[in-house]
Each structure stands twice: as C-alpha cells, then as structure tokens.
C-alpha positions as CSV (number, residue, x, y, z in Angstrom):
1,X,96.4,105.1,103.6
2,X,97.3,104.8,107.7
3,X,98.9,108.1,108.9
4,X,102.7,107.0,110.0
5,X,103.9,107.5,113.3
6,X,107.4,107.3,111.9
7,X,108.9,110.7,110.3
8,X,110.2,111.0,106.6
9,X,113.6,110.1,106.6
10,X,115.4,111.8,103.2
11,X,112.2,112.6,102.0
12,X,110.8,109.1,101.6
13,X,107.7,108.2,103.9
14,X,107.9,104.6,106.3
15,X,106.9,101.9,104.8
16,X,104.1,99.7,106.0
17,X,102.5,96.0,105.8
18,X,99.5,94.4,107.4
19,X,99.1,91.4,109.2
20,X,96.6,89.2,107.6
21,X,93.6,87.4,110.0
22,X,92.7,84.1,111.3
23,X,90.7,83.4,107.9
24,X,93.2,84.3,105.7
25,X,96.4,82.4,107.5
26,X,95.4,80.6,110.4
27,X,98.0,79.5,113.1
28,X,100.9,80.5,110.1
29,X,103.1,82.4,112.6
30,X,103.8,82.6,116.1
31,X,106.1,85.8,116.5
32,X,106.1,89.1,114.3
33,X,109.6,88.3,113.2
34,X,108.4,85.2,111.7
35,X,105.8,86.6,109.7
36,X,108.2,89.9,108.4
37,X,110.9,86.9,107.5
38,X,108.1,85.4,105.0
39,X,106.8,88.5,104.4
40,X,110.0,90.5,103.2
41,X,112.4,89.0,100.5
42,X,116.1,88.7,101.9
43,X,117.4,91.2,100.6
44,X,115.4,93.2,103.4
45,X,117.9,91.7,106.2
46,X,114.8,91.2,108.5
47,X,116.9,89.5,110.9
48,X,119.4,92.2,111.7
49,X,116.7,94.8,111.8
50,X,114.6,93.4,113.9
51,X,117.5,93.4,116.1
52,X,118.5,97.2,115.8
53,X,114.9,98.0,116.3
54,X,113.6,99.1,112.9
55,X,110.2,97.9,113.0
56,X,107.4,99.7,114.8
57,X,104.2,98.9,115.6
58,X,100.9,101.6,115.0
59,X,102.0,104.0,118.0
60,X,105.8,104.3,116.7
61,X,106.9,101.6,119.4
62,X,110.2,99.2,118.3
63,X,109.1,95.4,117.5
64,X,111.4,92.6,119.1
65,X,111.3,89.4,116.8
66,X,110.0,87.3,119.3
67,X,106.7,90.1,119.8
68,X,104.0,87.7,119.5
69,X,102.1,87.8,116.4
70,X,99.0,89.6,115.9
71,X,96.5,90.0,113.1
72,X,94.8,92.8,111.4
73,X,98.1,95.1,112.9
74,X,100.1,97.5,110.7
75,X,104.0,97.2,110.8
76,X,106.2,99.9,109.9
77,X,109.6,100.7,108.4
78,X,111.7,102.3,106.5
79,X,112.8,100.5,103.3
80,X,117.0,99.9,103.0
81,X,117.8,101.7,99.5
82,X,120.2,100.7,96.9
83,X,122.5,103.4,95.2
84,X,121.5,105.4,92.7
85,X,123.3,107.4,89.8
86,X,122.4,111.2,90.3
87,X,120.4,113.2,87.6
88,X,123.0,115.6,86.5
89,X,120.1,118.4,86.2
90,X,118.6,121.1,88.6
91,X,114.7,121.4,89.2
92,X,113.6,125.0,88.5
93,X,111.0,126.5,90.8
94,X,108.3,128.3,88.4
95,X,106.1,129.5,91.5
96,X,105.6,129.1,95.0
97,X,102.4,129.6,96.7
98,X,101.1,128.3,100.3
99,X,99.2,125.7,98.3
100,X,101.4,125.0,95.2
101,X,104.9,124.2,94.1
102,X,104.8,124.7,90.1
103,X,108.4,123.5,89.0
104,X,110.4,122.9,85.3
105,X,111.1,119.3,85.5
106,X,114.3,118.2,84.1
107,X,114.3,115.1,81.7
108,X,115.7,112.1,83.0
109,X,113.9,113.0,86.5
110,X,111.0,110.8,87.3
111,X,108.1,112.5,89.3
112,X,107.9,109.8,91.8
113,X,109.6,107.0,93.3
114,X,109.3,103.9,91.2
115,X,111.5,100.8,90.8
116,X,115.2,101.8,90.7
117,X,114.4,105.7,90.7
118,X,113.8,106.4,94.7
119,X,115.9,109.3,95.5
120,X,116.4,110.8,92.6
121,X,113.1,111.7,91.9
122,X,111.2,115.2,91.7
123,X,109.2,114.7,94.5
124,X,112.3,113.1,97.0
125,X,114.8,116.3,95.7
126,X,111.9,119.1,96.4
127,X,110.6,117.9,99.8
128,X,114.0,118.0,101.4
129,X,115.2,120.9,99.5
130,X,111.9,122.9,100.3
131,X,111.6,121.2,103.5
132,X,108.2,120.2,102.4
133,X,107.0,116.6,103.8
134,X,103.6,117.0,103.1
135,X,104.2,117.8,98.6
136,X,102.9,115.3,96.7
137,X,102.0,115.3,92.6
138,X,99.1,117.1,91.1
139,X,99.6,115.2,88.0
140,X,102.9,113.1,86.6
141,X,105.3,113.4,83.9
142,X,107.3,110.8,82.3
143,X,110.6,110.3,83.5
144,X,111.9,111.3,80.4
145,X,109.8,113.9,79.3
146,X,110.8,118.1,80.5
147,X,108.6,120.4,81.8
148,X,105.6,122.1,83.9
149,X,104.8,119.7,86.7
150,X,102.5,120.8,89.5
151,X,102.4,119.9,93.3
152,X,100.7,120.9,96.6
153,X,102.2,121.6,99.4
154,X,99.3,119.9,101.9
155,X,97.2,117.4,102.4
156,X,94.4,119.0,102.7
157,X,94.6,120.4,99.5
158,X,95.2,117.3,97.4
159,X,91.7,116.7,97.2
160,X,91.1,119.9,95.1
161,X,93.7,119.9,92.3
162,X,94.1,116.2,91.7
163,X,90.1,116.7,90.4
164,X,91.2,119.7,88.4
165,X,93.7,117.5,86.7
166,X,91.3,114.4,86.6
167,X,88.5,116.6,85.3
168,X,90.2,117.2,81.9
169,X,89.6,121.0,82.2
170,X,93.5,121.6,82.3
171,X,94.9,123.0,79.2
172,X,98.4,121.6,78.5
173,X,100.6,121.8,75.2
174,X,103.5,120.6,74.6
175,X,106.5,120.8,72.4
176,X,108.1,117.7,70.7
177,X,110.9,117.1,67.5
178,X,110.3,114.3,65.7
179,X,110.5,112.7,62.4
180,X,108.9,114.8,59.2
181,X,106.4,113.3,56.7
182,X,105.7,115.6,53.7
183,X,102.8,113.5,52.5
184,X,100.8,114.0,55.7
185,X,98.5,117.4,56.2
186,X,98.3,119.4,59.0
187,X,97.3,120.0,61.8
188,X,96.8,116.0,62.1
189,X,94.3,114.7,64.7
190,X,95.4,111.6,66.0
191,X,93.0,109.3,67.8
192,X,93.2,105.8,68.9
193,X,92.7,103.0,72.1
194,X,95.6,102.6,74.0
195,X,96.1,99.9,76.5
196,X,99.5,99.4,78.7
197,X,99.7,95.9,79.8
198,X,101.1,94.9,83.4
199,X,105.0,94.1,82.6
200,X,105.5,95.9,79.1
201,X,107.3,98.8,78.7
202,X,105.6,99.9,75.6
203,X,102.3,100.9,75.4
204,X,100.2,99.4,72.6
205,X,97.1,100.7,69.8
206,X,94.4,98.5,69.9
207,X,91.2,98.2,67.9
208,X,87.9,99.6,69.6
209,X,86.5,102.9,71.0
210,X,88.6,105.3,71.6
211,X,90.3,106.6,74.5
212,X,93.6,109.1,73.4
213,X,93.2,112.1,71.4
214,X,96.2,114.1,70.2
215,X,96.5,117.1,68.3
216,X,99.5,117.4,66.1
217,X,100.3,121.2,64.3
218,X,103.6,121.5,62.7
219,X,105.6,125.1,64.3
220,X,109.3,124.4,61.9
221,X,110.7,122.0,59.2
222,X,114.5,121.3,59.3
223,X,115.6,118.5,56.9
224,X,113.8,115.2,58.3
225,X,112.9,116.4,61.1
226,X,110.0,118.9,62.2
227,X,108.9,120.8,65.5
228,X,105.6,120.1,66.5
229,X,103.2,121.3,69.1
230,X,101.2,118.7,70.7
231,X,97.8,119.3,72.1
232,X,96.2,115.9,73.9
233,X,92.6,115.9,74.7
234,X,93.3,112.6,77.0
235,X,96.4,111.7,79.0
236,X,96.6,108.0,78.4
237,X,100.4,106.8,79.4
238,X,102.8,107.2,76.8
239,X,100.0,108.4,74.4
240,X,102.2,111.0,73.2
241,X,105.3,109.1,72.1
242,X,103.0,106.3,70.9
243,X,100.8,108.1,68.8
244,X,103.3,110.3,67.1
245,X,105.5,106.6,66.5
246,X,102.1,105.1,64.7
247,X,102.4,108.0,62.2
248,X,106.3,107.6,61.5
249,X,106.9,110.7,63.2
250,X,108.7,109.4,65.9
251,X,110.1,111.5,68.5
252,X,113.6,112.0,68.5
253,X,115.4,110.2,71.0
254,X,112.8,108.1,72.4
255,X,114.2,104.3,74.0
256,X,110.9,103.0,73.7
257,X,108.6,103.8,70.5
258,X,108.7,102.7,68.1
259,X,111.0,99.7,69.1
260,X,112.6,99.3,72.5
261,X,116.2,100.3,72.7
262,X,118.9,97.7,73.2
263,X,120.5,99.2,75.8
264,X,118.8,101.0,78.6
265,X,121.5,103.0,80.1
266,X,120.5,107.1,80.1
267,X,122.5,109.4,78.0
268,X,122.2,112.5,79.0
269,X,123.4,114.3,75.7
270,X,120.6,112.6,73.7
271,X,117.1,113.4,76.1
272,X,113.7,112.6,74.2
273,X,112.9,115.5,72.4
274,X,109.8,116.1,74.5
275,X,108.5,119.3,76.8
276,X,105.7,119.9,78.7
277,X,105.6,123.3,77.2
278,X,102.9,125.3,78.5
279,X,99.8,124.3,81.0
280,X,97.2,126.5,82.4
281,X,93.8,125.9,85.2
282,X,91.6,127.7,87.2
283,X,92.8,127.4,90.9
284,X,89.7,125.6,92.8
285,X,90.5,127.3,95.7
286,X,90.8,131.1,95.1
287,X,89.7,131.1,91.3
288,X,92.9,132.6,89.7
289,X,93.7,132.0,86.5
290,X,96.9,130.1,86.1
291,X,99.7,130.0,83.1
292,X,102.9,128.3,83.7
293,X,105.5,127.9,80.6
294,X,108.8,125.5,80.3
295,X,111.7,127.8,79.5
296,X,113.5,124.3,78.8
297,X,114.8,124.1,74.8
298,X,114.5,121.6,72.4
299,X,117.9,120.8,70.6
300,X,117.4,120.0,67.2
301,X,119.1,116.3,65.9
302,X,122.2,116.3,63.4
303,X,120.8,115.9,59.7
C-alpha cells in the first residue's frame, strides 16, 4: 500500500488508482483526465473535480485534466460519499493503551468501511473521536454481531497483533440465543467446510475436509429458545450463524441463516442475538496477559 500524501479527511484515508503501462494500454489516453473519465464511473463527477483540483499526483500536487498522461503513476483522491443512516448506538471504550484500543462494539456497527457502510463504521467513529489516524482492526466482527473488538493504535504495531489473531492462539467465546432442540446432547461439536462464494450473502457447508470448528454448550433453556456459549476453534466468515442454522438452532434474529430475509432494512429493536462475549491473548509486545469481557446483554425473544 503507497503512503498518501493526502490527510484523512473524516476519518477515511485518500483514495488511489494506478496508471497502467505501455503493454497493458498502449496509446489509450493522451491527458490524465481522460484516463480518470474511463477509469471512474459517473457517478464520480470526474469532470468537475478535476476542475476544483481534487486529484493529486504522488507528492500531493493538484492534477489539471489536460496533465499529460503518464504510466506506472499513482493518482489520488478522496472518494465523494453518499448519505448514510446513523447507528443509533455508542461504542464503549474497554481499554486504552499506547498500542491498543479494546472497544464493546455495538450491533448494527460494521468494523470497517464496506459497500454502503463508510462512515458509520467502528473504525471511521473511533479515529475521529480518539483522534487516532493511524487505528486499524486487529481482527473484525460482523456487522451485526456485539462485542470485544481489538485495534492498534500504530502502524508499526500492526504487524504484531494481526499474527496473534492469525495464529489461532486467541481465546474467544461468545454468547448467542437461538432455537432449542431437546433431542440433541450437549455440549455439541460442530464441524464442517465452509465456503463463501464472491456475490452471495450467505455462506454455504460443503462436502470435504474440514475448515470450521464450533463448540456449542448450552448456559439456560427458556421455552424454544436456549442460551448458548459458543467456542470456535476456526473463524471462517459467518461460521457461527451458519453452523448453529445447520443444526436448527438458529440464532435469533439473524437476516441471513437460514434463509435470507425479504427485506433488508435494519431494525434496531430486533439485533441478532449474538456477542462476542469474552476474548483473551498474550500481548506480543510486553507479554501481559489480556481478558476483555462484553458487558452487552442478550434479550431473550417473546415465547
């Protein structure tokens, strides 16, 4: 990734785009406006920025459309962003450390910017209410799914947690309710392939070794509905909510498993009945051992 000479602007870093060479589009475009008006779609408004001066080339100076093009060069910019309904949910701050940033995620929050989520993000809210440019994730959380969520604070400390998390030694749990099944025994071990194709929302079982582990033990029974603490030995995406679908114990209030809601638009009185309850590491810088726990609760579903 190129270092920006532009500055965040509401939290969000420039975009950038490359020009391509010789080989890969010879004689294509004469000017660099020409190239950003095949290179952006419309909805960019290439022309009128180019005219205010809103592209930059690697050492932060403006681009004029008529800048004659060259390959191989970086172009920068800041993306125009569409409006966004606010998250009607504060983050908590767990801890605080010169290296670390351990918040309670609200659900409905995703951790990063993605699609029609920019702004309203974890990462966007806590670098410009920290005043933190450099945060960025340790690990994710689904949008939809509360709880412990980890970042650092600098770059040169990315390195070293993002291999903590990658290395499988973090212990997480978490707390889901979901549908109860008399007939099954427990604690359940749930084990499977999972595979999310490019375009589906939905993640998918498929036959052949297996890649997601997921301990199921059972904490309270209410009616149809039980409270269970999850323990996954992998951290496939969605392997949570799909696993615990493929044994009819599907989460409550989950859009996605195990069919795909009709309508898409949040409702914040019915969140997925999922918390990243508890998750603990050994720091890899100083060697302390860390516990962080959700205080976030779990409503329980009308009979």
């Amino acid at each position: 990734m190129p270092r920006s000479p532009l500055p965040q602007r509401g939290g969000l870093d420039a975009s950038w785009v490359r020009t391509p060479g010789p080989a890969d589009a010879p004689g294509t475009w004469a000017t660099m406006g020409e190239f950003l008006l095949g290179r952006l779609p419309a909805a960019a408004d290439v022309s009128r920025r180019l005219d205010a001066g809103e592209f930059f080339d690697e050492a932060g100076s403006p681009l004029a459309g008529d800048t004659p093009f060259r390959p191989h060069r970086i172009i920068w910019f800041h993306r125009p962003l569409a409006p966004e309904t606010p998250v009607p949910f504060e983050i908590v701050v767990i801890d605080q450390t010169e290296d670390l940033v351990v918040v309670d995620k609200p659900h409905f929050l995703a951790t990063t910017p993605r699609g029609a989520h920019v702004r309203e993000t974890a990462l966007v809210r806590l670098r410009v209410e920290l005043g933190l440019p450099e945060l960025a994730p340790a690990h994710r959380l689904d949008r939809l799914t509360a709880g412990v969520l980890v970042f650092t604070t600098r770059r040169e400390v990315r390195g070293a947690y993002a291999g903590v998390f990658q290395s499988r030694t973090v212990a997480k749990t978490y707390e889901a309710i979901g549908r109860w099944d008399s007939s099954l025994s427990f604690p359940l071990r749930l084990v499977g392939r999972i595979e999310k194709r490019r375009g589906s929302l939905q993640a998918e079982l498929f036959d052949g070794e297996p890649n997601a582990e997921t301990l199921v033990e059972v904490v309270e029974v209410r009616g149809e509905f039980a409270r269970y603490r999850l323990t996954p030995v992998t951290g496939k995406t969605h392997q949570l909510r799909l696993q615990m679908a493929d044994a009819v114990l599907g989460l409550v209030g989950d859009p996605l498993y195990p069919v795909v809601a009709p309508d898409a638009t949040d409702d914040y009185d019915e969140p997925l009945r999922l918390v990243a309850r508890s998750l603990a590491f050994t720091d890899p810088l100083d060697g302390t051992e860390r516990r962080y726990e959700s205080k976030r609760q779990l409503e329980w579903p009308p009979p």
